[in-house]
C-alpha positions as CSV (number, residue, x, y, z in Angstrom):
1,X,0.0,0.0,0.0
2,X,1.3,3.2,-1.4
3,X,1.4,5.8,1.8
4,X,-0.1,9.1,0.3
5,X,1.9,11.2,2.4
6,X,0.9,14.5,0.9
7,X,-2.8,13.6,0.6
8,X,-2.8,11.5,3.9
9,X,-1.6,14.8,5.6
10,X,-3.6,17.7,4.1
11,X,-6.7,15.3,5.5
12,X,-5.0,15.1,9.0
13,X,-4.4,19.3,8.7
14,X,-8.5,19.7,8.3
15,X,-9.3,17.6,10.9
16,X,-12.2,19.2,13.3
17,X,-12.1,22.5,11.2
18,X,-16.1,22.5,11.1
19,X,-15.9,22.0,7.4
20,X,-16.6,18.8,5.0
21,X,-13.6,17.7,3.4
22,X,-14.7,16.3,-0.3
23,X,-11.8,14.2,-1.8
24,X,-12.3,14.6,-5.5
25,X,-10.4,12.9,-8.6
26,X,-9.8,10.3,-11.1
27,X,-11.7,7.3,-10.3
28,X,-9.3,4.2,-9.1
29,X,-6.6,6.8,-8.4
30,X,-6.6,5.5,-4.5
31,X,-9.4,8.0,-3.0
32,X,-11.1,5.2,-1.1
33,X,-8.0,3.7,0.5
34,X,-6.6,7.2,1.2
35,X,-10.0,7.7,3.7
36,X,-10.6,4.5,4.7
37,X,-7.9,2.8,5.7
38,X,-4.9,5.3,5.8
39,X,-7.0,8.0,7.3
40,X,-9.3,5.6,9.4
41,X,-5.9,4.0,10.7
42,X,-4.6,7.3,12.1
43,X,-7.6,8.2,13.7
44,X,-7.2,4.8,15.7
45,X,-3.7,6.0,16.2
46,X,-4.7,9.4,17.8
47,X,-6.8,7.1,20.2
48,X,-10.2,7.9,18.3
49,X,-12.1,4.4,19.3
50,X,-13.6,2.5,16.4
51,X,-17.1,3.2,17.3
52,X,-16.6,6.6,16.9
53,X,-15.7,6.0,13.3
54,X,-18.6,5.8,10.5
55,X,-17.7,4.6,7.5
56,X,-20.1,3.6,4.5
57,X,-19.0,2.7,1.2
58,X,-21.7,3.5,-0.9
59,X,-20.3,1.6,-4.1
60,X,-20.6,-1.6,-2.3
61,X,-23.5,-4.0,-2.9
62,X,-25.0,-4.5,0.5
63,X,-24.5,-1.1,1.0
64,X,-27.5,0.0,-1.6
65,X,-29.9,0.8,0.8
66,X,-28.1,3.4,2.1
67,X,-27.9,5.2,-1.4
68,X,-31.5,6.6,-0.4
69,X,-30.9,9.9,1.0
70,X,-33.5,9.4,4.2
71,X,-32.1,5.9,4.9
72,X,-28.0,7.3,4.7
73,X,-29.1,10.2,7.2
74,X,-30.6,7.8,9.4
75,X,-28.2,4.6,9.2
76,X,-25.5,7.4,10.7
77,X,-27.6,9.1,13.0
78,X,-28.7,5.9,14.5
79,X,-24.6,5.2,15.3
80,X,-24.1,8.5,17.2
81,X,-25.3,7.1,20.6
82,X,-23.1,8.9,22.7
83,X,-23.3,12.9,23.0
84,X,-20.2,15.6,23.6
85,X,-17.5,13.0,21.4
86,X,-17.0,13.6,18.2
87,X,-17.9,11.0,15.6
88,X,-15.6,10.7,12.0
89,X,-18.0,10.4,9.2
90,X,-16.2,8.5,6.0
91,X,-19.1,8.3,2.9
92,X,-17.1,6.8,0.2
93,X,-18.5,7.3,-3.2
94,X,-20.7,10.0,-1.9
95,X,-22.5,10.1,-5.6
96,X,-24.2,7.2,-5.6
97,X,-26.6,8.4,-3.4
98,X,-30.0,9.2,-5.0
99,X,-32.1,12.1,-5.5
100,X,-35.7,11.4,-4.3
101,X,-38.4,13.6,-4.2
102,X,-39.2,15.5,-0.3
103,X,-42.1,13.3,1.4
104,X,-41.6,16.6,4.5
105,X,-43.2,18.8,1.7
106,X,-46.5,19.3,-0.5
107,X,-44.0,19.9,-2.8
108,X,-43.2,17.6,-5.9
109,X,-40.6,19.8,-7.0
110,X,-39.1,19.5,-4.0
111,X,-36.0,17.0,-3.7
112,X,-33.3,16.0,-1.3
113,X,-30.3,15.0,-2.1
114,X,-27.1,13.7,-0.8
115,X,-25.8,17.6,-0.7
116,X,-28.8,18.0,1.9
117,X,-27.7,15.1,3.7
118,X,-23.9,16.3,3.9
119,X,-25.2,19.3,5.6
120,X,-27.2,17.7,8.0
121,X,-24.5,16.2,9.3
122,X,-22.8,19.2,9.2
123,X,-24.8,21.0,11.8
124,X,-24.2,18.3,14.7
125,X,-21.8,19.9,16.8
126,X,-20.0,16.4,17.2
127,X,-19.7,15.2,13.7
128,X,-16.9,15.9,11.5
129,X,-17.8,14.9,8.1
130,X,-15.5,13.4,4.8
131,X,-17.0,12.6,1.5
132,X,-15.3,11.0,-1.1
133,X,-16.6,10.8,-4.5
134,X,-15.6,10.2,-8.3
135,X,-15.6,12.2,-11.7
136,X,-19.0,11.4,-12.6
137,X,-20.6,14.1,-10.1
138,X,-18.2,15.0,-7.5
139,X,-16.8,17.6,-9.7
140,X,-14.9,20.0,-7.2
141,X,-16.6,23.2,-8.9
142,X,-20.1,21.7,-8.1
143,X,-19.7,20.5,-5.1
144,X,-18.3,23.5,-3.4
145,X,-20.6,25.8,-4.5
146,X,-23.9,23.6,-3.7
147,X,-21.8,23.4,0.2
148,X,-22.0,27.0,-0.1
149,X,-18.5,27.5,0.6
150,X,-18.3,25.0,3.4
151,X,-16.4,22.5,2.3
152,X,-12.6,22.1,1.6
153,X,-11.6,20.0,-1.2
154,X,-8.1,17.7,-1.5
155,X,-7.6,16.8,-4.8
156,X,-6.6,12.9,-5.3
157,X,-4.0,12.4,-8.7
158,X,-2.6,9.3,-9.3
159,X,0.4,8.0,-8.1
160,X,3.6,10.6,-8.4
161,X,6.8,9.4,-9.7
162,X,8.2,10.3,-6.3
163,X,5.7,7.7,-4.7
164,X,5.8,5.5,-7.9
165,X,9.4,5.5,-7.0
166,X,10.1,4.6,-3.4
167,X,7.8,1.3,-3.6
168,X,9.5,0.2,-6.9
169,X,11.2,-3.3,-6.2
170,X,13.2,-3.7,-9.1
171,X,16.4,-2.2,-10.3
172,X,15.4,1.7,-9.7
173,X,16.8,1.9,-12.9
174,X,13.9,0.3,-14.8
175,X,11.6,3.2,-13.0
176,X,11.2,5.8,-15.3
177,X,10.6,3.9,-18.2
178,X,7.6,1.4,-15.9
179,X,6.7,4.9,-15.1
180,X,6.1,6.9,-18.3
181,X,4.8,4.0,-19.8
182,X,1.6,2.5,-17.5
183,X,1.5,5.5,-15.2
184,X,0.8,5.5,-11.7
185,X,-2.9,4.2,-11.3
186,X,-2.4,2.3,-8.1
187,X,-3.7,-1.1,-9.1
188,X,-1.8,-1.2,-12.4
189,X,1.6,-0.8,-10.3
190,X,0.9,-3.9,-8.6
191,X,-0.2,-6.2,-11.7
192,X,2.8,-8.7,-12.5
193,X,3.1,-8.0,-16.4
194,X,2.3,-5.8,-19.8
195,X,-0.4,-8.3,-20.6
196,X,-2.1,-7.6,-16.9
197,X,-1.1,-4.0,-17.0
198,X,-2.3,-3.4,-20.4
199,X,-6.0,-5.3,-19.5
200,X,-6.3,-3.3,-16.4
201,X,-5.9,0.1,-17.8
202,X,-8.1,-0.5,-21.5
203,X,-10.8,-2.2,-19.2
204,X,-10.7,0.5,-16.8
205,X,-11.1,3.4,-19.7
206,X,-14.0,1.6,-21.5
207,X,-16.3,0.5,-18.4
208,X,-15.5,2.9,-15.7
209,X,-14.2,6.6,-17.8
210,X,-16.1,6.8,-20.9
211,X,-19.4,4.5,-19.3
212,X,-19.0,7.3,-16.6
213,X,-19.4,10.2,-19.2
214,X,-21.9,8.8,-21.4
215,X,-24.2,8.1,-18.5
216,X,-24.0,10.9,-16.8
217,X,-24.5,13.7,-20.1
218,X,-27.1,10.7,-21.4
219,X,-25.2,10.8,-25.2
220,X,-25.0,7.2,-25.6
221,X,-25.3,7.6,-29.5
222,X,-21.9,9.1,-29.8
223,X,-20.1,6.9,-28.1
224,X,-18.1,6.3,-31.2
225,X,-17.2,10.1,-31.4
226,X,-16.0,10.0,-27.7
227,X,-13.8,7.1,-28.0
228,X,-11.9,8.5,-31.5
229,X,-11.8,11.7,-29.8
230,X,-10.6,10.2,-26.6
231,X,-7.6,8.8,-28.9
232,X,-7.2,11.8,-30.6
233,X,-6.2,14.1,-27.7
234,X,-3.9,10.7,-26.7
235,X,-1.9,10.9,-29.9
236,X,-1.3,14.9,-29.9
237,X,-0.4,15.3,-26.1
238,X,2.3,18.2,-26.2
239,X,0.8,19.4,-29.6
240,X,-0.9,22.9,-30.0
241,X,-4.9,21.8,-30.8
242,X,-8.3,23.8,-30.8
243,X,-12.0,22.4,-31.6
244,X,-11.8,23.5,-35.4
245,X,-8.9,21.7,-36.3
246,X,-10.1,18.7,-34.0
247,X,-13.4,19.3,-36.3
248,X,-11.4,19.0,-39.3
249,X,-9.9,15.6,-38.6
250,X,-13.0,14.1,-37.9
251,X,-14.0,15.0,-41.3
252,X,-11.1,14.3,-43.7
253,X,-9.5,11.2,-41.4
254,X,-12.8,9.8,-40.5
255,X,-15.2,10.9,-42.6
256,X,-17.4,12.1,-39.6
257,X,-19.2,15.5,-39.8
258,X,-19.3,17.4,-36.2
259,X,-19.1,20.3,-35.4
260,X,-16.4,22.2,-33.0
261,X,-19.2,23.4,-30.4
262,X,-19.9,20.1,-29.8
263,X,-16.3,18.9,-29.6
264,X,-15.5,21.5,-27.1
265,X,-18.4,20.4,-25.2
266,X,-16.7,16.8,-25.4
267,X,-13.8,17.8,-24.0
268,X,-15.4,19.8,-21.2
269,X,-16.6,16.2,-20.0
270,X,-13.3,14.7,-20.3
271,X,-11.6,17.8,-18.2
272,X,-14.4,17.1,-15.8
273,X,-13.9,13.5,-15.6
274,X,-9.9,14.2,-14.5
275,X,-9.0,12.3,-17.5
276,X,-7.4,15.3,-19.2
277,X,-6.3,19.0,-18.3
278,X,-6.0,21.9,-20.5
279,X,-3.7,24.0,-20.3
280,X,-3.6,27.5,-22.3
281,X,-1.6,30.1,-23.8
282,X,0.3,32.9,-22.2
283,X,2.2,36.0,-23.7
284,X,4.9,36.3,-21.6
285,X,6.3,39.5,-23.1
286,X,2.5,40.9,-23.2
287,X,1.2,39.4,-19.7
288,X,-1.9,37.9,-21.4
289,X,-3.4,35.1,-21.9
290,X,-4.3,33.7,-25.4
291,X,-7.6,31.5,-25.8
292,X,-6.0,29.7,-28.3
293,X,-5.2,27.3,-29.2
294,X,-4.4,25.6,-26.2
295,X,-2.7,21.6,-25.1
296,X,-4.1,19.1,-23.3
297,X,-2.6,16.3,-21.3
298,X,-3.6,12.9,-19.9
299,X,-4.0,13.0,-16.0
300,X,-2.5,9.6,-16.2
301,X,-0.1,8.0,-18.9
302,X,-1.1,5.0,-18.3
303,X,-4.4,5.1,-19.3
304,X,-3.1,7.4,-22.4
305,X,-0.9,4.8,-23.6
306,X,-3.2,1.8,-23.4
307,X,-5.7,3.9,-25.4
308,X,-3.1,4.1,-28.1
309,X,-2.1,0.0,-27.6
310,X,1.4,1.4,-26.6
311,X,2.4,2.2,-29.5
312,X,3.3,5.7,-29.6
313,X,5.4,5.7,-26.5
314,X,8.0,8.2,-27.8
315,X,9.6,10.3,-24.7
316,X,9.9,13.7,-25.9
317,X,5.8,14.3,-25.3
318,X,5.6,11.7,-22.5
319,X,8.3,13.3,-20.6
320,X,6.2,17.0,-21.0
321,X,3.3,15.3,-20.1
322,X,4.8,14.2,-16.7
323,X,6.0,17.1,-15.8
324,X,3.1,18.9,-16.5
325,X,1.0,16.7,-14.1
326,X,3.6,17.1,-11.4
327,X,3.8,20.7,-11.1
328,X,0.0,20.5,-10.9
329,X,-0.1,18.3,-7.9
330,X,2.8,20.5,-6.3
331,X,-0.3,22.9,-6.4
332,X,1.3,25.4,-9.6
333,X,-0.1,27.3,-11.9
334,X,0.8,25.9,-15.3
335,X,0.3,27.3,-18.6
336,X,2.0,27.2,-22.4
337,X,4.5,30.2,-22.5
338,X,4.3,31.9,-25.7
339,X,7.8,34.5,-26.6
340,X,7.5,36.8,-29.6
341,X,9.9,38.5,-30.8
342,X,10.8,40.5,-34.2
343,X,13.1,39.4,-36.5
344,X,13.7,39.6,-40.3
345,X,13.2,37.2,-43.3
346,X,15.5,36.3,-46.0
347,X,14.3,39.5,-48.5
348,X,15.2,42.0,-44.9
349,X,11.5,42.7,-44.1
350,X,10.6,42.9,-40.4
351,X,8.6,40.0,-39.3
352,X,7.1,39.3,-35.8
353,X,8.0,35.4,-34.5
354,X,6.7,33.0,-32.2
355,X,9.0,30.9,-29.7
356,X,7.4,28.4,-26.8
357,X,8.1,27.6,-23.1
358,X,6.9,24.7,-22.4
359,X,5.5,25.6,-19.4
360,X,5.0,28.8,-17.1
361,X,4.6,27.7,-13.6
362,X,3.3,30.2,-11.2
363,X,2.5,29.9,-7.3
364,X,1.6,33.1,-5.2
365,X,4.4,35.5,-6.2
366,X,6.9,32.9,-7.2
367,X,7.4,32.0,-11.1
368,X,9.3,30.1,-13.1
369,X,9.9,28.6,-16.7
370,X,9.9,25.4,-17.6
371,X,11.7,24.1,-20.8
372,X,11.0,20.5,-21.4
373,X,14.0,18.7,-23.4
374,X,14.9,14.9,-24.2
375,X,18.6,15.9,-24.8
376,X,21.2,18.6,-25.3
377,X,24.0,17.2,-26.3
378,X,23.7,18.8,-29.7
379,X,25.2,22.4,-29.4
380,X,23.0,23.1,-31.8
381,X,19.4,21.5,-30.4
382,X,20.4,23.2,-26.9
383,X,20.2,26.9,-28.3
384,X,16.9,25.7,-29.8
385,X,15.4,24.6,-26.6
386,X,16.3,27.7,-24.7
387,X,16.1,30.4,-27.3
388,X,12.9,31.9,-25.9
389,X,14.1,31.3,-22.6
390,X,16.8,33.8,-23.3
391,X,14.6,35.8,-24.6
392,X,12.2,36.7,-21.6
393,X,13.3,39.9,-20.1
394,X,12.7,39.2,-16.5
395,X,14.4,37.4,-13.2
396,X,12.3,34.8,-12.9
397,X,14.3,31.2,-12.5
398,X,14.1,29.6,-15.9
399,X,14.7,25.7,-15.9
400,X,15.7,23.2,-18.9
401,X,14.9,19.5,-17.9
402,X,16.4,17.0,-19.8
403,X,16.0,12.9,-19.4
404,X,19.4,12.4,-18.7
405,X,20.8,12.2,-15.4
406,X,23.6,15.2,-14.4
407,X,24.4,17.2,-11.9
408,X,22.5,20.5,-11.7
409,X,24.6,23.0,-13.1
410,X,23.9,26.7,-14.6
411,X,24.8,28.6,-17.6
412,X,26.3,31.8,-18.6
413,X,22.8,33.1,-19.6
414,X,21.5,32.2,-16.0
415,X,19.6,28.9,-17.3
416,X,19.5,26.1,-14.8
417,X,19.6,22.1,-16.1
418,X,18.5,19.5,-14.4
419,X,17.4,15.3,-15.1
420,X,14.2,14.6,-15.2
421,X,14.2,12.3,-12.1
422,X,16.2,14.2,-9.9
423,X,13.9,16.7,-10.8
424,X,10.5,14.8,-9.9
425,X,12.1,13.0,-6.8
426,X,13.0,16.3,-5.3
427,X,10.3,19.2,-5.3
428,X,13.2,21.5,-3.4
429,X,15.8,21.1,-6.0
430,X,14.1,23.9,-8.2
431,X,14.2,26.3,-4.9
């Protein structure tokens, strides 16, 4: 069992706040075992006693009754027998729980739901309440704002390098490569070989992600165009996109007419669902954003290369994609850094050009660039990768990150390199 440190600990930090902690993300990404056993297990630690400890899975079979709103409020109200201690509420799968219309009221508009429930229990002076709950509803956005602002959310990802790391019990050496190319879903890092791995992960997508999004925006007619666009997005990861050119390959590679409205609406479900994050453009000179186009990345690679049949495992985009989704779980700010600058062309006339950063990370005040770069042993591919890092005007720490391992070293223009793993096994390296 993998220990979740950071997650395990930003639980521990809310404890007894007087707010609902909602653990949101991927489904299978660990959520469940995070609350109730790592969590459950420190309570018991901390000399909470076991009765004191409610925990429903709602997921579970013989659990079913319990997805009726009434039934939930009054299985856990029934187990707070003693008044003055405080009793830890664990709901697991929190969205399974139905909506039913009010039998209080003359009313059949009026409904309960499991956000009712939530705070209910909020208003005993000796409960302290933890939901979990997957992609299909639990979406953080909704969820706080239907707790009114009473609620703190911890966001679950899958497994970090770091973490992936520690437990692996082969040659540490084999890491990165296990790493980039089934990801860190839990389960799958425990499964014994590529056929297992590779079962796991495709099974996972088709009956758990995309059943997930189908079901819950009822467009079970275009599952087709979910799936190819699914793969789509898998095969252009690191690659500048928008819903009019996705548009125009559905039309000339697949001979499938729809239009970009609807694909952006399509991939609104998908960034909803965890399974992929946008991120968008930003003028660095000009300190503003640009709607697009924009990239998007695979919360997991994992489940992006078994979409793909592993076949397109090639490092330069997997490695941006991993870095992407650990500066996100470090809590950054992450967009696309855009550089322009003015130049000439061959006849002398001034033209204005375009360079890329890979990625502009910003938390609070602090900032830095990101360049993302399989190698620079070529003199010439090095000026290439940091040629708009050179050309941003300010102080800001700019980084290159290359696969290779060496020792941290900086150049003449200020530029800092660094190997990828040294780079994603220590967050302090970059202070």
């Amino acid at each position: 069992m993998y220990p979740r440190e950071q997650y395990l600990n930003k639980i521990i930090s809310k404890k007894d706040n007087g707010r609902i902690k909602i653990i949101t993300g991927l489904r299978r990404s660990g959520k469940s075992v995070l609350l109730f056993q790592l969590y459950r297990d420190w309570l018991i630690s901390e000399a909470v006693q076991e009765d004191h400890i409610i925990a429903l899975a709602l997921d579970v079979l013989e659990n079913a009754k319990y997805r009726n709103p009434i039934e939930l409020d009054k299985y856990v109200r029934e187990h707070m027998t003693e008044d003055g201690k405080t009793y830890y509420i664990l709901i697991d799968e929190i969205q399974f729980v139905s909506e039913i219309q009010n039998p209080y009221v003359d009313n059949p508009d009026a409904k309960i739901t499991f956000i009712d429930v939530v705070l209910g229990f909020m208003q005993m002076k000796n409960a302290d309440v933890y939901v979990t709950g997957s992609n299909s509803k639990m979406l953080s956005s909704d969820v706080l704002t239907q707790f009114m602002d009473r609620g703190d959310e911890i966001r679950v990802y899958p497994l970090s390098f770091a973490e992936f790391y520690n437990e692996y019990e082969d040659d540490k050496r084999g890491a990165w490569q296990d790493y980039y190319t089934y990801g860190g879903m839990p389960l799958a890092t425990a499964l014994e070989n590529h056929e297992e791995k590779s079962r796991y992960l495709k099974d996972l997508f088709d009956r758990t992600y995309i059943k997930d999004v189908l079901e819950r925006h009822e467009i079970k007619n275009n599952a087709e165009v979910l799936s190819i666009l699914l793969d789509i997005l898998a095969s252009g990861i690191g690659s500048l996109t928008n819903s009019t050119k996705l548009s125009n390959i559905f039309k000339s590679e697949r001979q499938i007419a729809i239009g970009s409205e609807t694909i952006e609406k399509y991939i609104g479900y998908f960034e909803e669902s965890f399974l992929v994050k946008k991120a968008v453009r930003y003028d660095v000179k000009g300190r503003k954003y640009i709607g697009t186009p924009a990239k998007y990345y695979y919360t997991d690679l994992g489940l992006r290369n078994a979409r793909l049949g592993f076949r397109q495992l090639e490092e330069t985009h997997i490695m941006e994609n991993v870095l992407y989704n650990d500066l996100i779980r470090r809590g950054m700010n992450v967009d696309v850094g855009v550089v322009e600058y003015n130049t000439k062309d061959p006849d002398g006339k001034k033209v204005r050009k375009q360079l890329e950063v890979d990625f502009v990370v910003n938390k609070g005040e602090k900032r830095f660039y990101v360049q993302s770069a399989l190698s620079i042993a070529d003199p010439e591919k090095k000026e290439q990768e940091i040629a708009s890092l050179k050309r941003i005007p300010d102080s800001f720490s700019k980084i290159v990150v290359v696969k290779d391992y060496l020792k941290p070293w900086q150049d003449e223009n200020g530029i800092v390199y660094l190997g990828i793993e040294q780079f994603l096994l220590d967050e302090d390296i970059i202070k």
